[in-house]
C-alpha positions in Angstrom: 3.7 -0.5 -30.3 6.2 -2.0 -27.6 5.5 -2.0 -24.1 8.8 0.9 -23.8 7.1 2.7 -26.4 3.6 3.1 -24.5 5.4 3.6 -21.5 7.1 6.4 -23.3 4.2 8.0 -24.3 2.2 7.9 -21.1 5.4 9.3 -18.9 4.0 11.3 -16.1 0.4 9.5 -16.3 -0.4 7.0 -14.2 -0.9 3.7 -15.5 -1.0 0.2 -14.7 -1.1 -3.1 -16.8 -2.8 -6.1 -16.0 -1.4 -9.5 -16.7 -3.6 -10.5 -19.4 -2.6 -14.5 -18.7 -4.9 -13.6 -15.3 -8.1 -15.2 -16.8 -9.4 -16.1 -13.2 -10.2 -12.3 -12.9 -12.7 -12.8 -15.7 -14.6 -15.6 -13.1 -15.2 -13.3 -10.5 -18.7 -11.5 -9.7 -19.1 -8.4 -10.8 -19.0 -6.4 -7.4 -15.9 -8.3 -6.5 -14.4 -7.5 -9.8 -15.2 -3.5 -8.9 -13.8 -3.7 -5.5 -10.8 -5.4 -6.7 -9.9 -3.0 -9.2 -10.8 -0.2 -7.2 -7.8 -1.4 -4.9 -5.6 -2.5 -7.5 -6.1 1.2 -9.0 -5.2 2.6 -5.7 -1.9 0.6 -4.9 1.3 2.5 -4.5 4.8 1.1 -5.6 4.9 -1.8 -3.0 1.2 -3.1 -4.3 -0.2 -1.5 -1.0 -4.0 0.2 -0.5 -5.2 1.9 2.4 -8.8 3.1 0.9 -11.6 3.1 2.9 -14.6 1.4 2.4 -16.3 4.6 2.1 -13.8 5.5 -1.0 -14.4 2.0 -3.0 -17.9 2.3 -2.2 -17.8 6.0 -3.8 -15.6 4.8 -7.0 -17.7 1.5 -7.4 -21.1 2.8 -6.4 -21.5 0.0 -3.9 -22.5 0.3 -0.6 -20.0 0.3 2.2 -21.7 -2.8 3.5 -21.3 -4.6 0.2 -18.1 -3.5 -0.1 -17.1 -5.0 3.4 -19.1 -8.1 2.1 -17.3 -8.5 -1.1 -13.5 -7.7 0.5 -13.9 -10.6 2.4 -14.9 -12.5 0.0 -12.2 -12.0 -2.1 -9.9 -12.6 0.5 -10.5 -16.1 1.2 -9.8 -17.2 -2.8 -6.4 -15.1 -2.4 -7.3 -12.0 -4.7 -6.5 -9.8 -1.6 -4.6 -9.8 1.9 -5.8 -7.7 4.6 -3.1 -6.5 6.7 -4.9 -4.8 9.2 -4.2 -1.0 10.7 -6.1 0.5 12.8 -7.0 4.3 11.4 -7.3 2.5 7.8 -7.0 -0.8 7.3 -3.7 -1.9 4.5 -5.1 -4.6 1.5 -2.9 -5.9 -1.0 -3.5 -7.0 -4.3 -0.1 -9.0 -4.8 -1.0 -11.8 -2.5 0.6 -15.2 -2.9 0.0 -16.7 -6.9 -1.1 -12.8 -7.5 1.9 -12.7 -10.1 1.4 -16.2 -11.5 -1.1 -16.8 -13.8 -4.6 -17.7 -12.4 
């Protein structure tokens, strides 16, 4: 099946697709990895997030402190950027070398 064809068949349900030449994702702990793809599931169009740490802690079944704990953590290696905000803070998952291959 091409990529047009399962785009096709999903039209009107949201997906993503993960660049499978990304091995470094495989390398990261596995909190990190939940907290990463809990705000790479909730990115709009620009590769934006504004989710709480109260939501990822919900969908990953962290705590909000270890998901504080593991967001900065996965800022420093590049996997996120925290843009900061004030009533919610703005992550992205596109940060620079996020679209080349780890």
């Amino acid at each position: 099946m091409t990529f047009d064809e399962i785009r096709d068949a999903l039209r009107g349900t949201p997906f993503k697709v993960l660049d499978c030449r990304r091995k470094g994702i495989l390398k990261l702990p596995g909190s990190q990895l939940r907290v990463w793809m809990a705000q790479w599931m909730r990115e709009n169009g620009m590769d934006e997030a504004w989710p709480s740490e109260e939501t990822i802690a919900e969908d990953t079944d962290l705590s909000p402190r270890s998901v504080r704990r593991n967001r900065k953590e996965l800022i420093k290696p590049g996997w996120l950027r925290h843009d900061g905000g004030y009533a919610s803070d703005r992550y992205h998952t596109s940060t620079p070398g996020a679209r080349n291959v780890r």
